[in-house]
N, C-alpha and C positions, 0 to 999 in steps of 0.2 A: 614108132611109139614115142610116146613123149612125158616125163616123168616132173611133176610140179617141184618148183623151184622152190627154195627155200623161205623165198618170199610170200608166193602163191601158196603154201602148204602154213603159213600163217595167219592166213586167214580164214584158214581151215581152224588153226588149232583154237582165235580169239574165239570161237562162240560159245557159249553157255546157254546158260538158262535163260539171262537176261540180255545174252548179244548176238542177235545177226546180222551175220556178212556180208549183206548184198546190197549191189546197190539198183537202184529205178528210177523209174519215169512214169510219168503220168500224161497221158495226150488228151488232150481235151477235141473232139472232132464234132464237124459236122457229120449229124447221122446218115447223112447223102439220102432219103425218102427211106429210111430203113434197111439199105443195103451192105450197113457195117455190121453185119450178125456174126453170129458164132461160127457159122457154117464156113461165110465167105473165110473166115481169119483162119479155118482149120486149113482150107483148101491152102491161102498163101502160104501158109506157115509153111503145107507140108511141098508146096513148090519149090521155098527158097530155104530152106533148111541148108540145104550143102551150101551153101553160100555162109556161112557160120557156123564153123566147124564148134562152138561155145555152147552153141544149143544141141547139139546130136552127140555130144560127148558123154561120161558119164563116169565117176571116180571109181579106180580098182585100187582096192586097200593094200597094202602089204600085211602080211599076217602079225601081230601082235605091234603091230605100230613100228615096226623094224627103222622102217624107211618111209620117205614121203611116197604117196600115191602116183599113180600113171591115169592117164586119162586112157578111153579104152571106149570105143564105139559098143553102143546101146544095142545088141543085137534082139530087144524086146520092145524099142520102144515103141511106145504108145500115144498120141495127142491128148490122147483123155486124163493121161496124168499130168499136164501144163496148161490146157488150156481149160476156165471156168467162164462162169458167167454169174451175173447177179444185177438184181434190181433195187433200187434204190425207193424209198415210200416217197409220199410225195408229201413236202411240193419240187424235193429232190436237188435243195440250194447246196452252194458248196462246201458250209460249214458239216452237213447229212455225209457227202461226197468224202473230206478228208477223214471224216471218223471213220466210213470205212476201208477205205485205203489203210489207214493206222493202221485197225486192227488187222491187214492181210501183211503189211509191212515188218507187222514187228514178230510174225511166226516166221522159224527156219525154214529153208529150204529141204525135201525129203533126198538125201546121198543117192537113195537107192535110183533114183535117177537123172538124167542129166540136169543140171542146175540152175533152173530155170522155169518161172511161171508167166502166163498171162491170164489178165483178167477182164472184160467185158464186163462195163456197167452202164447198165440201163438204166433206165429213169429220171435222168439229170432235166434239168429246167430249160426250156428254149430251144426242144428238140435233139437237144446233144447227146453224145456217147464220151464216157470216158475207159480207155484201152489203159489198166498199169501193170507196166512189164517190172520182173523183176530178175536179176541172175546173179550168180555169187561173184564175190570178189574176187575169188579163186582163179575164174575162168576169163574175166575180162578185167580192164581198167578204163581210165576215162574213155582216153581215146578207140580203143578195141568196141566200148560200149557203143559209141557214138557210131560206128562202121557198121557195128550189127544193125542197129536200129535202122541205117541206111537200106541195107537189102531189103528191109519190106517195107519200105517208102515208095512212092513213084511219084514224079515230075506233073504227071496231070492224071486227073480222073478215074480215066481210059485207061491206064495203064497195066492194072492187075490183070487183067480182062484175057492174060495170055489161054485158059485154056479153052476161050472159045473161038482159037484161030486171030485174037486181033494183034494189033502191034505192040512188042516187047519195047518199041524204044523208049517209052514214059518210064521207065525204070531206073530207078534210080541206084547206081549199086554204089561199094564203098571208093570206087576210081573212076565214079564220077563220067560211066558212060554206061549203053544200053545193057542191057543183060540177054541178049538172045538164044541163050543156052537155058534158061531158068523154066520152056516151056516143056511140061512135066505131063503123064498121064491123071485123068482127071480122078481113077480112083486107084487109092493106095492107105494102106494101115500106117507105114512109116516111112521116111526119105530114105531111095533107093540109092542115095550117097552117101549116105552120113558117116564121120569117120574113114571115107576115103582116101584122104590127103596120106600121104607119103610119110607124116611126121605125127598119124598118129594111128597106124598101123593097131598088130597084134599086142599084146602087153607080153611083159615074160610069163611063164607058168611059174608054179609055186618055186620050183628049185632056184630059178632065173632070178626070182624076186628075191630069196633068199640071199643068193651069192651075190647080187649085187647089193643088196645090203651090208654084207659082211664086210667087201669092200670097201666099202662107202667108208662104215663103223673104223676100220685098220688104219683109214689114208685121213680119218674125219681130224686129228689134232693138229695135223700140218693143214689146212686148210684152215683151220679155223685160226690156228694164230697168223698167217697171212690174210684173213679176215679180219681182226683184230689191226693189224698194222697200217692197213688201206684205212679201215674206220677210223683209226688216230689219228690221222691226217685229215679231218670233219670234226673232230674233237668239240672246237671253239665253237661249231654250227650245231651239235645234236645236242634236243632239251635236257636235261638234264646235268647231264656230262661236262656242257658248256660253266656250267657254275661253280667248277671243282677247282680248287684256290691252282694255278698254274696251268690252265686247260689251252689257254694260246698258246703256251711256251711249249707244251707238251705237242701241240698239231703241230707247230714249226718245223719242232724237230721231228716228228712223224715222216714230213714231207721230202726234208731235208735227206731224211735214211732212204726214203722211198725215191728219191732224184724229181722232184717233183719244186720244178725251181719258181714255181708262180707265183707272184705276188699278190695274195687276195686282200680283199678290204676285210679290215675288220669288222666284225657284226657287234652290235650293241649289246647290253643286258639284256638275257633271255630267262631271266627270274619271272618264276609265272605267279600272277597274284592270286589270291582267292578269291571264287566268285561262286552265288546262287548253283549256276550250273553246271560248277566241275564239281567232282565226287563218285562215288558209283551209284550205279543207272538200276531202275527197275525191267520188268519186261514188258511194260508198257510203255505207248508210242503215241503222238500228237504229231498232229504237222499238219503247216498253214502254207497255201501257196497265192504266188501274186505277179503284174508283171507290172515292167516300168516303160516307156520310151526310149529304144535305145538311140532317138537321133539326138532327147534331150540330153542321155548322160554324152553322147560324143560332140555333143556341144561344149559340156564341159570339159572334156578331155582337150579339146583344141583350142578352147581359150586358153588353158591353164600349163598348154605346152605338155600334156600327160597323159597316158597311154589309159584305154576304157578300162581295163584292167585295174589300173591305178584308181580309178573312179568310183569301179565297183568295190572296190577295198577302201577307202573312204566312208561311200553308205553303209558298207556294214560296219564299220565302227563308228559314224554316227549314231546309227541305229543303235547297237549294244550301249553305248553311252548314254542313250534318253531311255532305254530298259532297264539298266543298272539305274541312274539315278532316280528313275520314279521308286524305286525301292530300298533307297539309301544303301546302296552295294557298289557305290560304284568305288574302286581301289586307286589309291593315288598313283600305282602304278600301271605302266599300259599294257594291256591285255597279250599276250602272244600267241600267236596265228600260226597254223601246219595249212601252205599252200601245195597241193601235192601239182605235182608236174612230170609233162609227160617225156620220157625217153626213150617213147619205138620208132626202133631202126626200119626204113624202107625192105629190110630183108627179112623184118621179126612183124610184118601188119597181118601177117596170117595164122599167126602162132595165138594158143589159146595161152591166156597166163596173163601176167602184170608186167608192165615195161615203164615203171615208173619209179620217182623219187619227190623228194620235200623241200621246200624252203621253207622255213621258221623264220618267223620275223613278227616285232612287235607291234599292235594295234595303238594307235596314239590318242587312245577312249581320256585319257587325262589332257591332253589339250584343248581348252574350251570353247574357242573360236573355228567356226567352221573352215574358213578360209585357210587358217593357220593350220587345222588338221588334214584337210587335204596335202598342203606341202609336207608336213610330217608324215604325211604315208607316203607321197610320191618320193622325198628322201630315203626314206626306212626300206621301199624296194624295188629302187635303184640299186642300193647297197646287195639286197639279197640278189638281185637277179645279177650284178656285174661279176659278184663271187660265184653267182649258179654257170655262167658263160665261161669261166676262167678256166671253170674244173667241176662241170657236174659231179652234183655230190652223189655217192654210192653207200653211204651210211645205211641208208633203212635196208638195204638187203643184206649189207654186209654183217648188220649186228642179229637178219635173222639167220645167218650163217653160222652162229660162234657154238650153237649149244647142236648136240647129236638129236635127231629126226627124233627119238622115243622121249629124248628127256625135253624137247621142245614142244610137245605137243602136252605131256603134263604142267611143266611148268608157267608156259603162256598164262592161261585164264588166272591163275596165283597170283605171277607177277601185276595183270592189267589191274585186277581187284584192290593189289597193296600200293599200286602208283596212283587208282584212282583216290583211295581212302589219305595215304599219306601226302603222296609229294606228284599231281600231275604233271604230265611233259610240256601238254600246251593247254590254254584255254576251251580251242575249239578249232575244226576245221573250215575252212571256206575257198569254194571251188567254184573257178569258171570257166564252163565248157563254151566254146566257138560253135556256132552253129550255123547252116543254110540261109541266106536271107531273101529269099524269096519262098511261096506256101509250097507244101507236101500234101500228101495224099496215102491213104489206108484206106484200103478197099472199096475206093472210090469217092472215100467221105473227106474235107478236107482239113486238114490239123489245123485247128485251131493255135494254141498251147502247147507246149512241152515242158513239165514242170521236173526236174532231177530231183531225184532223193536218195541220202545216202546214208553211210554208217554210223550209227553211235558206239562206244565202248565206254568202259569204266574209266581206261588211260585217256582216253581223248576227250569224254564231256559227255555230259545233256545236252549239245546241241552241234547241230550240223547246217551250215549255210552253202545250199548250191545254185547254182546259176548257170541259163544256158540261151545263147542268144541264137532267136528263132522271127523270122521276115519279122522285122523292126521293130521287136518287144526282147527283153529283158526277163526271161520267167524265170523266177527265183521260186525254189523248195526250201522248206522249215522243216529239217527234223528234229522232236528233242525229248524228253523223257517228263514225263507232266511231275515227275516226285522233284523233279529239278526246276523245270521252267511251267510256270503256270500261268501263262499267257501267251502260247506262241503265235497267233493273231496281231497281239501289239506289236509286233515284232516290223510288223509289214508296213505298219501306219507310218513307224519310225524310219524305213528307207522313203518313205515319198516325201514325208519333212525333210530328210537328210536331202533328198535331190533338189526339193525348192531352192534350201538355203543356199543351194551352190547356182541353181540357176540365175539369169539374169533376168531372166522373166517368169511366172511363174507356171506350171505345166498345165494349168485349166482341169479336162476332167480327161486326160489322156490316161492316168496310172487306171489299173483297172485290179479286181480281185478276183482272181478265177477268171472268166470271160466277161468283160464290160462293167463289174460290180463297183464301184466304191468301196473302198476298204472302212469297214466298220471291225472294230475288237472285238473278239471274239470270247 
């Protein structure tokens, strides 16, 4: 059995009315003559299920919110409750496309079973399907997402094709070699695996859950002021805290008590300004997706001596800087950035949950010169990555460690709602996932696209920037709150400006909106 982490059970406790958890993707595919149907995706699905223990899972509550939850195999599940279908009117362009994603985006996941939906949409333009998966934050993180999404990928065509005797080796699994085991009986209600893994067994029964709560509850103030003492030592690095008149002086000595003799770079002011779209969030959802070139941005990158990463954290503060200024919002100070990063261990890639952490670091949207803002971000994270190398920071789960399982779960959504309205931690998030570079394949048909989309909250912002690099495009997702951002379309126009400027030639008609489109505002 396996019992969600203090982390993982926080993002259980952010959702509300107006916040969910989860993060997705959106695949844009060739519909291969029709053979990406609902039927084929139930069949994969229910192939390769035990291959992602995230999707066969399902939360078992402790009684009155004692303790955090245990993950606990679905002994009812069902396909019919994950997997939909829906068709799109016609002429079925991508602007028709993202509204309905929005609106399946920004409804909760149902507890009552494992945490996770797919969707099939039909009627997109140019003969295409669009697949969007969605699963809770709870259950994966970047990297864990990117592993599932791998099991039901495959290498070529052919590859799914296992239950009619053909070759398993097109399959693509998360280590990156065949799957020979994944061939399954052709008819089955549920994966005859699911929840078999060793680490998430039986749950306890009521008593079990009990007494280990109780425990928890007795031993829970010593742990948490050794939570406390680890996070003072991140002081200077976590939003808000960092602003508090002696917050260096205060990690110093944090680290000093803790024997922790490294010498990190200091990080800049992490004063966060006011903008359009921090604040709290409605329960409605917008989002615009698009790709770039990634041979043009890693041109950039190797003129400029700078890492893609560095590149992609550029355009989007170019970008947010010609959004902000066409609306006269833009703040003389620069914007600051939650880059989340990953920290699973080669012992933890099987384990359902979060194995991640943050760098904060400031957006240099006040520097004017394009040139000069690229070196101002390639500065600003350098800094955060040399201090992230020195001493991975452990803040974000340590500070969800400080309060007890019942008083953590009320007080979360309170606190997100008074950090959104008073005093936010960061501007916005912005994430870049690594991805495959060469095509994939879903049930034959072939990915186009991979577009990420992830969390809003009250603490974090109206807007969410992801990215994930898929055979030599750049597919960036837009998520953001329309009561906040009312044009997330422009949003897209403003990274291909922001690429020309830095290119040395200009990129022709390579950027593309959705599949092959030109970006027009939307």
């Amino acid at each position: 059995m396996r019992q969600l982490t203090a982390l993982d059970a926080q993002f259980l406790n952010v959702e509300t009315a107006t916040t969910a958890a989860h993060v997705a993707g959106l695949a844009i595919l060739d519909s291969a003559g029709g053979a990406v149907n609902r039927d084929a995706l139930a069949e994969l699905l229910l192939a390769r299920l035990h291959l992602s223990p995230a999707l066969s899972l399902r939360l078992a509550e402790v009684p009155l919110g004692l303790d955090h939850p245990y993950w606990a195999a679905d002994p009812d599940f069902d396909i019919g409750n994950h997997l939909f279908e829906l068709t799109l009117p016609a002429p079925g362009d991508d602007w028709q496309l993202a509204e309905a994603v929005a609106a399946i985006h920004a409804r909760r996941l149902d507890r009552a079973h494992p945490l996770w939906e797919m969707h099939l949409i039909n009627g997109l333009a140019g003969g295409r399907v669009g697949v969007y998966t969605k699963v809770h934050h709870a259950a994966i993180d970047g990297v864990s997402g990117a592993e599932t999404l791998a099991t039901l990928l495959d290498l070529t065509p052919e590859g799914h094709l296992t239950r009619r005797g053909r070759s398993t080796d097109g399959h693509l699994t998360r280590r990156g070699r065949s799957a020979a085991d994944a061939d399954r009986p052709r008819q089955r209600t549920r994966p005859a695996t699911a929840g078999a893994s060793d680490d998430h067994g039986d749950v306890p029964g009521l008593a079990g859950m009990l007494a280990g709560a109780a425990m928890r509850t007795a031993t829970h103030p010593v742990r948490a002021v050794q939570s406390v003492v680890r996070a003072a030592g991140d002081l200077d690095a976590i939003p808000l805290a960092a602003g508090i008149p002696g917050a260096r002086l205060i990690a110093r000595a944090a680290r000093l008590v803790a024997g922790d003799r490294h010498d990190r770079p200091e990080l800049p002011s992490l004063t966060v300004p006011r903008t359009p779209f921090n604040g709290p969030i409605s329960a409605r959802r917008r989002l615009s997706f698009g790709s770039l070139p990634l041979k043009d941005v890693k041109n950039v990158a190797r003129t400029n001596g700078m890492s893609v990463n560095d590149v992609v954290m550029t355009l989007c503060t170019s970008a947010l800087r010609s959004w902000l200024q066409e609306r006269d919002a833009l703040p003389e100070a620069p914007l600051i950035v939650a880059v989340p990063v990953a920290v699973r261990t080669a012992e933890a890639k099987d384990l359902v949950g979060n194995q991640i952490s943050a760098m904060v670091a400031p957006m240099p949207t006040n520097v004017p010169d394009p040139r000069e803002r690229l070196q101002a971000v390639g500065a600003a994270m350098r800094t955060a990555k040399r201090r992230f190398a020195l001493a991975p920071a452990t803040w974000l789960s340590e500070l969800c460690s400080v309060l007890p399982a019942p008083l953590t779960s009320l007080a979360t959504p309170a606190i997100s709602r008074l950090a959104g309205m008073a005093f936010p931690p960061i501007n916005l998030i912005v994430s870049n996932v690594p991805g495959p570079q060469f095509p994939l394949y879903l049930c034959g048909g072939r990915v186009l696209s991979y577009y990420p989309l992830s969390v809003l909250t009250d603490m974090s912002g109206g807007l969410n920037i992801t990215c994930f690099s898929y055979d030599g495009m750049l597919d960036f997702g837009v998520v953001a709150c329309p009561e906040r951002m009312d044009d997330v379309w422009g949003l897209l126009g403003h990274l291909r400006t922001a690429l020309e400027e830095l290119s040395d030639e200009g990129m022709g008609d390579e950027f593309r909106d959705g599949v092959g489109i030109d970006l027009v505002a939307g």
